[in-house]
mmCIF file of the C-alpha atoms, coordinates in Angstrom:
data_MODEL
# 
_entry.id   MODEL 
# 
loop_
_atom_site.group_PDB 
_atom_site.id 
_atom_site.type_symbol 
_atom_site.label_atom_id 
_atom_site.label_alt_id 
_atom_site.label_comp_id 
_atom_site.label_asym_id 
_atom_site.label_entity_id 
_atom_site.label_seq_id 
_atom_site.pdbx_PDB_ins_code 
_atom_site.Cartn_x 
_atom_site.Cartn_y 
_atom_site.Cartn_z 
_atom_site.occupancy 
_atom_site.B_iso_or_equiv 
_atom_site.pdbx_formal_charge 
_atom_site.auth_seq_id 
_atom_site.auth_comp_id 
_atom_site.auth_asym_id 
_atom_site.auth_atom_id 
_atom_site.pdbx_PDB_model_num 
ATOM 1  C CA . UNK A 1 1  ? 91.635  117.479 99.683  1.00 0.00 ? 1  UNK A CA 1 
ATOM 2  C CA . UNK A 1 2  ? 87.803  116.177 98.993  1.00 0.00 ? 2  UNK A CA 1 
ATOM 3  C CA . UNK A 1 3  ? 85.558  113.527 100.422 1.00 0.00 ? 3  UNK A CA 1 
ATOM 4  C CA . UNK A 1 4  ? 88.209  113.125 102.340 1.00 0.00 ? 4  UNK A CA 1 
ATOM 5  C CA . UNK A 1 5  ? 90.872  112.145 100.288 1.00 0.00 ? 5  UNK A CA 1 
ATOM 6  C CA . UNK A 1 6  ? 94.578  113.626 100.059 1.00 0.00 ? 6  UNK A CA 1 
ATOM 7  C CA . UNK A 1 7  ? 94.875  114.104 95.666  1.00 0.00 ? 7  UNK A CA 1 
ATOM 8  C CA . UNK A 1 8  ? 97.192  113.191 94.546  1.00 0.00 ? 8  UNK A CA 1 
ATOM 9  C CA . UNK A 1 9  ? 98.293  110.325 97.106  1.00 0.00 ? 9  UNK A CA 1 
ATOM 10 C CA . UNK A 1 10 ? 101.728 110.621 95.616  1.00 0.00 ? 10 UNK A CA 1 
ATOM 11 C CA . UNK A 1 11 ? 103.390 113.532 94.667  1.00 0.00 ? 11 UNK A CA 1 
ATOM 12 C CA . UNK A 1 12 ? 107.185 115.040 93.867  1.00 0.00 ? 12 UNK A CA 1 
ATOM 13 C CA . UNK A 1 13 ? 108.855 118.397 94.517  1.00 0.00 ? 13 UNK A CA 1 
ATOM 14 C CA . UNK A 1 14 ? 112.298 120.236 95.211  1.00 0.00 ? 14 UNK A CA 1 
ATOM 15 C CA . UNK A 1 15 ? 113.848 121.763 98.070  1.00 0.00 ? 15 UNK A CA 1 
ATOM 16 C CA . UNK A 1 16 ? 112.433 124.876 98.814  1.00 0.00 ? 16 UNK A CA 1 
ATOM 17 C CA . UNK A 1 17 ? 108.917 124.889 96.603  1.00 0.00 ? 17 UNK A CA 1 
ATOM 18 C CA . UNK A 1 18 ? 106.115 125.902 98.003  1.00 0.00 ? 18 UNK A CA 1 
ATOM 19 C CA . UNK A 1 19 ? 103.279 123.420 98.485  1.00 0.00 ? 19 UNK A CA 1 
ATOM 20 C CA . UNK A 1 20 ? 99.863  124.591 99.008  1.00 0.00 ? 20 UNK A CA 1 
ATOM 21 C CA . UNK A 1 21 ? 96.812  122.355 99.853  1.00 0.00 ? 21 UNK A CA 1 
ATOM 22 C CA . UNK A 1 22 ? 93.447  123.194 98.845  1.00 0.00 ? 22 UNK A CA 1 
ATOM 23 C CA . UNK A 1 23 ? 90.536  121.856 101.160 1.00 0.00 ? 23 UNK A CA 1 
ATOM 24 C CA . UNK A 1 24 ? 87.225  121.577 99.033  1.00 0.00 ? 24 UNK A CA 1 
ATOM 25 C CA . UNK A 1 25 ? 85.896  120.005 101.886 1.00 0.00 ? 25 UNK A CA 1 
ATOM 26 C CA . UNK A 1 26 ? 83.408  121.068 104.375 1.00 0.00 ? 26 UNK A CA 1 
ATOM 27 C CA . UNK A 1 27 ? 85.610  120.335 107.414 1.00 0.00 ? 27 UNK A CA 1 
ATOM 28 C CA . UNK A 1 28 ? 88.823  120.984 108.121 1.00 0.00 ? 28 UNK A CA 1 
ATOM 29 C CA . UNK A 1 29 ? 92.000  119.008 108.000 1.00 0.00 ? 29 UNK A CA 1 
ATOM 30 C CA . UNK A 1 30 ? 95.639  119.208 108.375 1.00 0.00 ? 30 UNK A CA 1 
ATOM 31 C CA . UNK A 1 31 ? 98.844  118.236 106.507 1.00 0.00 ? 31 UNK A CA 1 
ATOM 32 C CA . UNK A 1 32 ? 100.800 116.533 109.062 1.00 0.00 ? 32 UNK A CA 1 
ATOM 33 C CA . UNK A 1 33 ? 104.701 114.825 107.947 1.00 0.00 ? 33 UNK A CA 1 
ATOM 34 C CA . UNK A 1 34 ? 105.047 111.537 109.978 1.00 0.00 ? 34 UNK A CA 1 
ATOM 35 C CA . UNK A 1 35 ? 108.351 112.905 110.343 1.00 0.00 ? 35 UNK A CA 1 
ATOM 36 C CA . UNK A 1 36 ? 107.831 116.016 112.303 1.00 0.00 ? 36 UNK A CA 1 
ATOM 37 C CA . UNK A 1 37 ? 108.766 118.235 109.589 1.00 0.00 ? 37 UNK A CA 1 
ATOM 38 C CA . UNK A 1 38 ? 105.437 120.384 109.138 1.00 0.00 ? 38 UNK A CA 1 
ATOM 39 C CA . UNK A 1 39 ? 102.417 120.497 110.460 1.00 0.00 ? 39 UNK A CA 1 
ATOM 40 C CA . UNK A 1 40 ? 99.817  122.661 108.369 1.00 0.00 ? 40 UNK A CA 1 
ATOM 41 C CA . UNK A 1 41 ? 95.841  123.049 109.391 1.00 0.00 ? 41 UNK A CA 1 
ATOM 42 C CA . UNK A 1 42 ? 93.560  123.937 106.665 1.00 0.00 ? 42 UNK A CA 1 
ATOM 43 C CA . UNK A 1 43 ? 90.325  125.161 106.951 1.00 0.00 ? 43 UNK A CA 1 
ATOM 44 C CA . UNK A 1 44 ? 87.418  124.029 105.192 1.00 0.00 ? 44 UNK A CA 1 
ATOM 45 C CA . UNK A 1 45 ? 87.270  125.842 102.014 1.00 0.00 ? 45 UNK A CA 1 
ATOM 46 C CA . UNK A 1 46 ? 90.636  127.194 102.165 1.00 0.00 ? 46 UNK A CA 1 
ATOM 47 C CA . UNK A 1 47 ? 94.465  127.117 101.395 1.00 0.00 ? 47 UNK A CA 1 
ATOM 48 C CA . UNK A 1 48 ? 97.362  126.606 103.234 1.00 0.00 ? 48 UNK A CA 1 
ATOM 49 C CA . UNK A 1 49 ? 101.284 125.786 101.695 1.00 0.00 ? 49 UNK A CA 1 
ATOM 50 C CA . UNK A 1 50 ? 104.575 125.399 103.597 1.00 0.00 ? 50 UNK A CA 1 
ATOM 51 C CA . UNK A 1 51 ? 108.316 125.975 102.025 1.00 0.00 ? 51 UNK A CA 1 
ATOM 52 C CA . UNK A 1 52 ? 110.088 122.364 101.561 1.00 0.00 ? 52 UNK A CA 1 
ATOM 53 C CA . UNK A 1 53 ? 113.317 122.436 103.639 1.00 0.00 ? 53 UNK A CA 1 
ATOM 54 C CA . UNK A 1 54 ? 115.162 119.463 103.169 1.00 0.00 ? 54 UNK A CA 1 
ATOM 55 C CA . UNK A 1 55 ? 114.976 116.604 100.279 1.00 0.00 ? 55 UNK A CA 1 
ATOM 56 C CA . UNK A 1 56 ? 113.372 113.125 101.966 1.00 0.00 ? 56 UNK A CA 1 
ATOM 57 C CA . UNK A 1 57 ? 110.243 111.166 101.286 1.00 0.00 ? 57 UNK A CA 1 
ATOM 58 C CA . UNK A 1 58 ? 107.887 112.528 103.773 1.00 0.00 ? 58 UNK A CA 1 
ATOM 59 C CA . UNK A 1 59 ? 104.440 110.592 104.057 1.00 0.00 ? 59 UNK A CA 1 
ATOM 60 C CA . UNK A 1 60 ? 101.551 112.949 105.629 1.00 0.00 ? 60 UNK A CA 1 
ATOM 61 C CA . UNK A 1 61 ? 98.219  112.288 107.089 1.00 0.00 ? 61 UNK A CA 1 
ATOM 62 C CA . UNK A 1 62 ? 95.378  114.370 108.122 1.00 0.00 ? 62 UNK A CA 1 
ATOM 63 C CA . UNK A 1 63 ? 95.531  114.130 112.165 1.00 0.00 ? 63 UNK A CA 1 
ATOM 64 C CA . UNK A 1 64 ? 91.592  114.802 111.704 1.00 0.00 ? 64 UNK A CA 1 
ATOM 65 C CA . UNK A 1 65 ? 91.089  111.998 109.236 1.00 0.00 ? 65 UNK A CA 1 
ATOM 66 C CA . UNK A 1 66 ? 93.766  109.571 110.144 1.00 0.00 ? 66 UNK A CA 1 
ATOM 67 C CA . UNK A 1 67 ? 92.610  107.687 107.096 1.00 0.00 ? 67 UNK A CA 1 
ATOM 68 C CA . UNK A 1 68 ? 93.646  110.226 104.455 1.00 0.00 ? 68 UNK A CA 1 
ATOM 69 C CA . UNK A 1 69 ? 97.358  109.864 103.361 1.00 0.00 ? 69 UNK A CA 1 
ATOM 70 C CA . UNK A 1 70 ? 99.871  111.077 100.582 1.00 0.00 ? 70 UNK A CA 1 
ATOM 71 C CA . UNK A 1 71 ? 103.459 110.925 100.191 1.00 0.00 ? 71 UNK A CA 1 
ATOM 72 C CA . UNK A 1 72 ? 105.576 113.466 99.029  1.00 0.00 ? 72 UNK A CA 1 
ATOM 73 C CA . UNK A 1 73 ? 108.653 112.699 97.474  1.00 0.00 ? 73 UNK A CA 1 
ATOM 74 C CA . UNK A 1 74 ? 111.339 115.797 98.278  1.00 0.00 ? 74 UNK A CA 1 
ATOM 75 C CA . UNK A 1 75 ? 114.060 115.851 95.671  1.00 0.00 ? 75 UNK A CA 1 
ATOM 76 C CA . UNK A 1 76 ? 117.796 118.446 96.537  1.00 0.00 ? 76 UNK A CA 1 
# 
């Protein structure tokens, strides 16, 4: 996350990976799955990650920054 934009806007992973998000921003944002599944906050110039729990295309947002979106594609 910088100049608040989620890179990349499309990504792929497995069932339980660990994705962490790295805020190089000044600000702070969050990782939220339209689907309820996780909701991280990250604080400006830091990390945060969350385990993958079950396999689904989950597209994300910053509830912050409404604007900045990604989409995850969870694979079994």
């Amino acid at each position: 996350m910088e100049n608040l934009v989620i890179s990349p806007a499309a990504a792929a992973a497995k069932v339980g990976d660990i994705i962490e998000w790295i805020n190089k921003d000044i600000f702070a944002h969050t990782a939220t799955a339209r689907s309820g599944d996780w909701d991280v906050t990250i604080a400006a110039k830091k990390t945060a990650a969350t385990v993958l729990k079950k396999a689904g295309t989950v597209e994300y947002y910053c509830r912050f920054h409404p604007n900045m979106k990604a989409t995850l594609t969870i694979a079994p």
